[in-house]
C-alpha positions as a Python dict, from the first residue, in 0.01 Angstrom:
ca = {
    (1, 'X'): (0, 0, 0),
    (2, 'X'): (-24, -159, 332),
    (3, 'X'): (182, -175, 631),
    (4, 'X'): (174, -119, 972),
    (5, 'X'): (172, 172, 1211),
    (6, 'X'): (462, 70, 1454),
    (7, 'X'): (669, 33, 1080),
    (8, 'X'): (537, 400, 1015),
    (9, 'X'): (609, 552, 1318),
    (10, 'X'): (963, 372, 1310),
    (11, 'X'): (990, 578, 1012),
    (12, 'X'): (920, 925, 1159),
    (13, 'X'): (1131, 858, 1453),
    (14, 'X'): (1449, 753, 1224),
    (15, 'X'): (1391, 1114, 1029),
    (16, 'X'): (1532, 1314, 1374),
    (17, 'X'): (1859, 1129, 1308),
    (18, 'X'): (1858, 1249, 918),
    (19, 'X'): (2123, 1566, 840),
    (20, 'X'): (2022, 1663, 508),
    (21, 'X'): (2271, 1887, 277),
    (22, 'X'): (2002, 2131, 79),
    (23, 'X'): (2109, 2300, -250),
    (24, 'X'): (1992, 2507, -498),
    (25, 'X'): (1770, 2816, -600),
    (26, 'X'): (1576, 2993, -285),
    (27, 'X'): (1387, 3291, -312),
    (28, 'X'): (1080, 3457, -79),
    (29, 'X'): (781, 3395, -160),
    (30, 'X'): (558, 3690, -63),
    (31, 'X'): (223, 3808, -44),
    (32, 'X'): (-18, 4083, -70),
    (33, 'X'): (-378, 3973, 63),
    (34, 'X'): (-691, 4187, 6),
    (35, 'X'): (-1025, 4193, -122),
    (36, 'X'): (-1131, 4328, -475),
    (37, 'X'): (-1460, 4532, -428),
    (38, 'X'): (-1457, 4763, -756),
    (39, 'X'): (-1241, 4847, -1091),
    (40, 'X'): (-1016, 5124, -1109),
    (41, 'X'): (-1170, 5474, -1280),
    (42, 'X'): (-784, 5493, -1463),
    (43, 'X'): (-804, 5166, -1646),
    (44, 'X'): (-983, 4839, -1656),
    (45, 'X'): (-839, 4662, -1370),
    (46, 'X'): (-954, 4578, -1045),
    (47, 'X'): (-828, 4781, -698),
    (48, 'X'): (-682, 4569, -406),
    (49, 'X'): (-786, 4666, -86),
    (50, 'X'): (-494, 4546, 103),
    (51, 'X'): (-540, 4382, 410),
    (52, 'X'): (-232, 4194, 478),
    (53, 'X'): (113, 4147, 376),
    (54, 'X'): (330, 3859, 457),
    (55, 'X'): (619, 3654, 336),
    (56, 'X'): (783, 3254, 318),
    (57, 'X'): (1102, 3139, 228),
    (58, 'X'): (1052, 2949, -63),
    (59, 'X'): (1255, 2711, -305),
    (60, 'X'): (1525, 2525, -180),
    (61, 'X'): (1477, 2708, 160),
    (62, 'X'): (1121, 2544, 148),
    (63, 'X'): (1267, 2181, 167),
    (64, 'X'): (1479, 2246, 432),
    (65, 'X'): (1165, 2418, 591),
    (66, 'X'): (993, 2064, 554),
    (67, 'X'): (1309, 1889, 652),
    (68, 'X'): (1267, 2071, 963),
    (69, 'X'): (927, 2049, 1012),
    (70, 'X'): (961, 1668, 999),
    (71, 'X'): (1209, 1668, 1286),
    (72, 'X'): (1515, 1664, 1061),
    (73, 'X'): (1816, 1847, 1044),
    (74, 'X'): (1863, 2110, 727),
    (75, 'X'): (2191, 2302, 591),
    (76, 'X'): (2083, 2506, 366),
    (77, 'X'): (2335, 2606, 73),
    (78, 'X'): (2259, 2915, -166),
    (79, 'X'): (2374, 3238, -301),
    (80, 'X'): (2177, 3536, -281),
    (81, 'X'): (2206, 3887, -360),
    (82, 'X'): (2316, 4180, -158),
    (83, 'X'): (2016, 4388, -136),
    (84, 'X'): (1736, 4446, 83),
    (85, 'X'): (1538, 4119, 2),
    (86, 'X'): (1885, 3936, 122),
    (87, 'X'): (1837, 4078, 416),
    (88, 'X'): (1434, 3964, 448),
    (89, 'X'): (1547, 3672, 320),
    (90, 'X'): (1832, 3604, 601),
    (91, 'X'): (1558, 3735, 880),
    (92, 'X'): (1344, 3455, 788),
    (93, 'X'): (1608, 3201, 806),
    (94, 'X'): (1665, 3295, 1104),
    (95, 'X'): (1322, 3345, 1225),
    (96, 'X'): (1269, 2962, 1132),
    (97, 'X'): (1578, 2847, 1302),
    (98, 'X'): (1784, 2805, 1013),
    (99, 'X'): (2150, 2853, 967),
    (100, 'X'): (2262, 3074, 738),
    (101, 'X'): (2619, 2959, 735),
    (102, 'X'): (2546, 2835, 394),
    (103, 'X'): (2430, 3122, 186),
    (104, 'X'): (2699, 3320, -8),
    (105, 'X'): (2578, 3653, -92),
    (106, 'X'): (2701, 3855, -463),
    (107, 'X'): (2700, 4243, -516),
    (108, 'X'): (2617, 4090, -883),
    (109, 'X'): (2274, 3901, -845),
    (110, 'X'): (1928, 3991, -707),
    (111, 'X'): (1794, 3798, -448),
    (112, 'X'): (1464, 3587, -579),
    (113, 'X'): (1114, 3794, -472),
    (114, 'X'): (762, 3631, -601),
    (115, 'X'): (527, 3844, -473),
    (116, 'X'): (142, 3727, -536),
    (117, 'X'): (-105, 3946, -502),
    (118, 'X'): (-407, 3768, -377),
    (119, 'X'): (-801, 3834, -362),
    (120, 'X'): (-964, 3727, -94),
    (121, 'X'): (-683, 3410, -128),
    (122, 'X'): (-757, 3352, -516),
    (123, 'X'): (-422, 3493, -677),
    (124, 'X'): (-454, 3774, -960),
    (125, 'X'): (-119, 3871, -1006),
    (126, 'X'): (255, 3754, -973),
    (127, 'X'): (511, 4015, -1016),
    (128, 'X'): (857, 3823, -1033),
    (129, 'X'): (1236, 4019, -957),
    (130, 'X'): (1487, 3757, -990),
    (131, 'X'): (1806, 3669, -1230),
    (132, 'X'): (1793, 3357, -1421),
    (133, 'X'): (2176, 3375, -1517),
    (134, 'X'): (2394, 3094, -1408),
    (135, 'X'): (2651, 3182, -1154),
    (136, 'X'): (2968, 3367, -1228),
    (137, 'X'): (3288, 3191, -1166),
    (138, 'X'): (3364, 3368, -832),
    (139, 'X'): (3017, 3283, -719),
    (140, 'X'): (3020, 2894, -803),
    (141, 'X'): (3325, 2888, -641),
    (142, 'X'): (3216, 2978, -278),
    (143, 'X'): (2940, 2791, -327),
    (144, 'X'): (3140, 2479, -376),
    (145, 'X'): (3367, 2592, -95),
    (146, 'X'): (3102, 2637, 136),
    (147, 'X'): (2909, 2285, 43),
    (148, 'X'): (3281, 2086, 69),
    (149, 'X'): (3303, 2279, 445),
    (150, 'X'): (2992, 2134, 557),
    (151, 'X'): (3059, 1811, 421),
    (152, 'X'): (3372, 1802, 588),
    (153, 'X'): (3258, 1910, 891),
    (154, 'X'): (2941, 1770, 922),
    (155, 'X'): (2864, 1437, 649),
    (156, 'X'): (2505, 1482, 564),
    (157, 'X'): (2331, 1182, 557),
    (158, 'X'): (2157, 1272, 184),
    (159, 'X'): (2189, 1567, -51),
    (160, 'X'): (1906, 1748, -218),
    (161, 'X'): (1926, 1939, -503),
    (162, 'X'): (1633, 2174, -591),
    (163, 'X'): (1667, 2339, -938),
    (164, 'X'): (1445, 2627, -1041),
    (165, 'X'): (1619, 2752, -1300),
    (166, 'X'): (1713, 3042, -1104),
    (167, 'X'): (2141, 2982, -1206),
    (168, 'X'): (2235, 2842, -882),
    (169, 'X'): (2308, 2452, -980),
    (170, 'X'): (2508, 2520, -1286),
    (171, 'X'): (2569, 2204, -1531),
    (172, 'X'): (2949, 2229, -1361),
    (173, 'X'): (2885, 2254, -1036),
    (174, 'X'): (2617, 1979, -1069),
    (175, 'X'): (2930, 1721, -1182),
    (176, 'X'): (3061, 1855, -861),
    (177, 'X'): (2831, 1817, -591),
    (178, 'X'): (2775, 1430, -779),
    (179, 'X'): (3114, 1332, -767),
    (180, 'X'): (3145, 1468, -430),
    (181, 'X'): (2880, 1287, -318),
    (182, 'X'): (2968, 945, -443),
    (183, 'X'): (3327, 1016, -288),
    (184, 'X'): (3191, 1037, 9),
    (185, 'X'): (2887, 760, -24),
    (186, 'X'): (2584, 1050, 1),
    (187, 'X'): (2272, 931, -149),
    (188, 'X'): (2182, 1211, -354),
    (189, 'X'): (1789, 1332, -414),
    (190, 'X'): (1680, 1607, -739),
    (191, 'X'): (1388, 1768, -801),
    (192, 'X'): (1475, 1918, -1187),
    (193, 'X'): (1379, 2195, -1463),
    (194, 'X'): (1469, 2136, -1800),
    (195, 'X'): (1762, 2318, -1829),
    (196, 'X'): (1982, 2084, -1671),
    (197, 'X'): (1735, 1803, -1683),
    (198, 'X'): (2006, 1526, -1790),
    (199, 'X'): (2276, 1667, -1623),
    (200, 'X'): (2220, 1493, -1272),
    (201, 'X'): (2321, 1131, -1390),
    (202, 'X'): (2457, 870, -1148),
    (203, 'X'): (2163, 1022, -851),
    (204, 'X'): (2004, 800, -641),
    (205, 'X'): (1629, 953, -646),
    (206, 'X'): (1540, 1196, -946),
    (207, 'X'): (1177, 1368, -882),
    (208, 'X'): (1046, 1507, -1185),
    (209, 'X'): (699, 1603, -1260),
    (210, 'X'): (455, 1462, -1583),
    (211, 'X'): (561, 1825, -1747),
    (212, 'X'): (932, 1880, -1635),
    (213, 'X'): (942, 1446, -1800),
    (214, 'X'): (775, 1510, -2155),
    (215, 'X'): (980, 1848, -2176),
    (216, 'X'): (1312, 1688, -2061),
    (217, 'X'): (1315, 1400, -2323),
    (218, 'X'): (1137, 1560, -2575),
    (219, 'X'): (840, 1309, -2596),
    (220, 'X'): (494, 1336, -2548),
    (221, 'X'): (390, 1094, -2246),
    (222, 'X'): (-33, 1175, -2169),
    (223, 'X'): (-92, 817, -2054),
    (224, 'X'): (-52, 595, -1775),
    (225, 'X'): (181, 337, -2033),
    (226, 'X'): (375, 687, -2189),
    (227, 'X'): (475, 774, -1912),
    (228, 'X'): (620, 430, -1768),
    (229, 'X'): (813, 404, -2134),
    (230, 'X'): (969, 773, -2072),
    (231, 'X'): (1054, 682, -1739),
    (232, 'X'): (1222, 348, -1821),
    (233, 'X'): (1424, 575, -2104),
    (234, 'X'): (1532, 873, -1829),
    (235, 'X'): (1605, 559, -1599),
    (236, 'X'): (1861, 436, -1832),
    (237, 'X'): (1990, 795, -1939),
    (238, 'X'): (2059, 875, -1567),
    (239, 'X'): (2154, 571, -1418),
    (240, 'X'): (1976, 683, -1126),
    (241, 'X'): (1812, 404, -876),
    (242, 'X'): (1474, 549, -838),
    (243, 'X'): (1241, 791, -1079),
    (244, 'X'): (979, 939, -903),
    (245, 'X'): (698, 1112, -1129),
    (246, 'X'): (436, 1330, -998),
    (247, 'X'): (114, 1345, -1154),
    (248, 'X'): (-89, 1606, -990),
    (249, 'X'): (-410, 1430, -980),
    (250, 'X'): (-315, 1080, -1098),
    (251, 'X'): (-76, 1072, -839),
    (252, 'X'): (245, 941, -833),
    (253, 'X'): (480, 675, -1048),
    (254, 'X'): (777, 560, -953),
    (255, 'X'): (1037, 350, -1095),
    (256, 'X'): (1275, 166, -928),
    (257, 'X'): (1578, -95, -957),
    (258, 'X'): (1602, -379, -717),
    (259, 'X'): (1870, -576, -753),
    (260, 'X'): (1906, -612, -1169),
    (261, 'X'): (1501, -592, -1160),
    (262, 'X'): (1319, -259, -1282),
    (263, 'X'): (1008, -228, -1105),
    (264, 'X'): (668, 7, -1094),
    (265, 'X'): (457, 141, -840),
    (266, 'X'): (157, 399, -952),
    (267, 'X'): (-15, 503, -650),
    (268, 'X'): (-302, 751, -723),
    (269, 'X'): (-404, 1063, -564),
    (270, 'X'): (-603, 1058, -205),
    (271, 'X'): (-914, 1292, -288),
    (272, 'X'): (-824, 1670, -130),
    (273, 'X'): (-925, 2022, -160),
    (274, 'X'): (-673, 2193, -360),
    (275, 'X'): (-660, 2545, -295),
    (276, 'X'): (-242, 2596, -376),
    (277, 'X'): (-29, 2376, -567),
    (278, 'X'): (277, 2621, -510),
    (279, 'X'): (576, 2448, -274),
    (280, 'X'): (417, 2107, -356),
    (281, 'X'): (717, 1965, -555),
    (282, 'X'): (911, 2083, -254),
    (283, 'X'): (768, 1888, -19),
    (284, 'X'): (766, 1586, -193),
    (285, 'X'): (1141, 1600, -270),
    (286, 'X'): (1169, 1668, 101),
    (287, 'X'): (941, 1335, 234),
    (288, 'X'): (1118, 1118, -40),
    (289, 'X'): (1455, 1216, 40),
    (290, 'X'): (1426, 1160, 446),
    (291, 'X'): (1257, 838, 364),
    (292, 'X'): (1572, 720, 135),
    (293, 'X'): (1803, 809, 422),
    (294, 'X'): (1616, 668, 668),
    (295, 'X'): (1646, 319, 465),
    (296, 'X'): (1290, 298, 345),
    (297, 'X'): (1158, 88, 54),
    (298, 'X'): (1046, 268, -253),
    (299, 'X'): (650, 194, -144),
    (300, 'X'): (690, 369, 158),
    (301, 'X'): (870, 641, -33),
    (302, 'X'): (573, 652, -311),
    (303, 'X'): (369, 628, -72),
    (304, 'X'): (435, 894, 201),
    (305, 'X'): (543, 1145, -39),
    (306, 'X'): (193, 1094, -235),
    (307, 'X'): (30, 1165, 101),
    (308, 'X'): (248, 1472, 179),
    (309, 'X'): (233, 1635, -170),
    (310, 'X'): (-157, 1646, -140),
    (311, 'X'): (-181, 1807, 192),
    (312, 'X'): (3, 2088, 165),
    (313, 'X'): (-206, 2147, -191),
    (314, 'X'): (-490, 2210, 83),
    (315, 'X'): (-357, 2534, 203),
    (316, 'X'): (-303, 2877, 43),
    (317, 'X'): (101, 2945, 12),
    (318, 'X'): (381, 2782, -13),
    (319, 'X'): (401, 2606, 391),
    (320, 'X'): (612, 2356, 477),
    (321, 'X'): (450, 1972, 592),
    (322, 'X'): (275, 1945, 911),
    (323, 'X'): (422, 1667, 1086),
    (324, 'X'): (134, 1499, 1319),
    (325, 'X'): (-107, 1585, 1003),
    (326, 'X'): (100, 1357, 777),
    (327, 'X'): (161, 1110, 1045),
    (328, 'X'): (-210, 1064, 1105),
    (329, 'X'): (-256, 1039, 739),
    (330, 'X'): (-37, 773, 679),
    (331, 'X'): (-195, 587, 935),
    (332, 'X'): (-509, 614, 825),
    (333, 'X'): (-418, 523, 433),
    (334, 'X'): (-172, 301, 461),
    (335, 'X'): (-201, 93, 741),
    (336, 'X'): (-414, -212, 846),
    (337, 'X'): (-391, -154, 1183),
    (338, 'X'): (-460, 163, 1249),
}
């Protein structure tokens, strides 16, 4: 894709004006860093010399991390537990400038803790403490209080819905945020696990990737032509207006309607060192969904979420976009007159 930079840089600009509702599963992401220099006498496994230990907010709190990080506004909407990695968990938020008006805690749920241990910034080990139940009654309910508040208050310009499985978008409270949505003319953006996978019909952008696809119809799509035929099928299953697939390193393939036209665009992968795929899908939701409500075209949505998802693949962790990085990217790949 071409275009030129004052039409990019237009772009970045409109994102400060984007207020983007975020929902779903967030969690922390943490880490212990060392260095692995010998195996343990009591069994055969090696011994961590810790160095360093740090943590991220991950999941849905990731996006609105990259929301942020691209000069948008972020509410974040969640439920956590009420333990001590809720209160970590808050500290970051707040650390990062977040609100945490959003986040219902429960005496009934854990809050989400992947904790990687890491040698020398290869990871060994990933010890996970989280519930994968869907909410209880009590808890979807302030949850849907708390999104209609903000709504009220505030009308996002999009909503983004980032399912991990974790219990927090429920198939009801999916319908919900929807039909909210549309009532209130909210372009609404998914990234989706297979659990609910069919359950977000009537979105505007669904962002699955190759895996989360073939699982989530139940067809086996390898190839460049499978997976344009599963994509035409979720199209029409969801009624959704685009369907973004990641491909890792074949890049990305989107479909989208214009007008009573369905259309393609495969874009493939810039070359890049990939040292972490973990928080990719996040920021690729994130790009795609401030380009929609900025009013781009689906090639500049391919395009600069392609760009975005292969950065942050470059660095160890789950980190949010840099900015200027992506900027100067896009410049450099996409336009002619850079």
């Amino acid at each position: 894709m071409t275009t030129s930079s004052n039409h990019i840089a237009d772009l970045f600009q409109r994102f400060a004006e984007i207020h983007a509702l975020v929902i779903g599963d967030v969690m922390i992401d943490g880490y212990i860093e060392g260095v692995v220099e010998r195996m343990s006498p009591e069994a055969p496994v090696p011994v961590v010399t810790v160095q360093r230990r740090f943590c991220r907010l991950g999941g849905a709190a990731n996006v609105a991390l990259n929301i942020k990080a691209l000069n948008g506004k972020a509410t974040l909407c969640s439920v956590i537990g009420d333990d001590h990695n809720a209160s970590a968990f808050l500290q970051l938020m707040k650390e990062q400038d977040l609100c945490t008006d959003g986040i219902v805690s429960s005496k009934d749920r854990p809050t989400t803790l992947k904790q990687r241990i890491l040698d020398q910034g290869r990871q060994m080990l990933r010890l996970d403490e989280e519930s994968t139940n869907d909410l209880n009654t009590a808890e979807s309910d302030m949850l849907e209080d708390q999104i209609r508040r903000i709504i009220a208050q505030n009308r996002p310009d999009i909503i983004i819905l980032q399912d991990y499985n974790k219990g927090v978008l429920t198939e009801t409270l999916i319908q919900k945020i929807i039909a909210l949505a549309q009532s209130h003319g909210i372009p609404v953006a998914v990234d989706p696990k297979k659990n609910h996978f069919l359950t977000y019909k009537d979105v505007t952008l669904f962002k699955p990737n190759a895996k989360e696809l073939r699982e989530g119809l139940g067809v086996s799509a390898d190839s460049i032509v499978e997976i344009e035929s599963a994509t035409a099928q979720l199209q029409e299953l969801l009624c959704c207006t685009y369907v973004m697939t990641t491909l890792s390193e074949k890049g990305v393939l989107m479909r989208y309607r214009d007008k009573n036209t369905a259309n393609f665009i495969h874009l493939p992968a810039h070359p890049r060192h990939i040292a972490d795929v973990s928080g990719a899908g996040d920021t690729v939701l994130s790009v795609a969904a401030l380009c929609l409500a900025a009013g781009a075209d689906a090639r500049h949505i391919a395009a600069l979420s392609n760009i975005a998802g292969g950065l942050v693949c470059e660095q160890i962790g789950v980190v949010p976009i840099d900015r200027t990085l992506l900027f100067n990217e896009a410049l450099r790949l996409c336009c002619n007159d850079a």
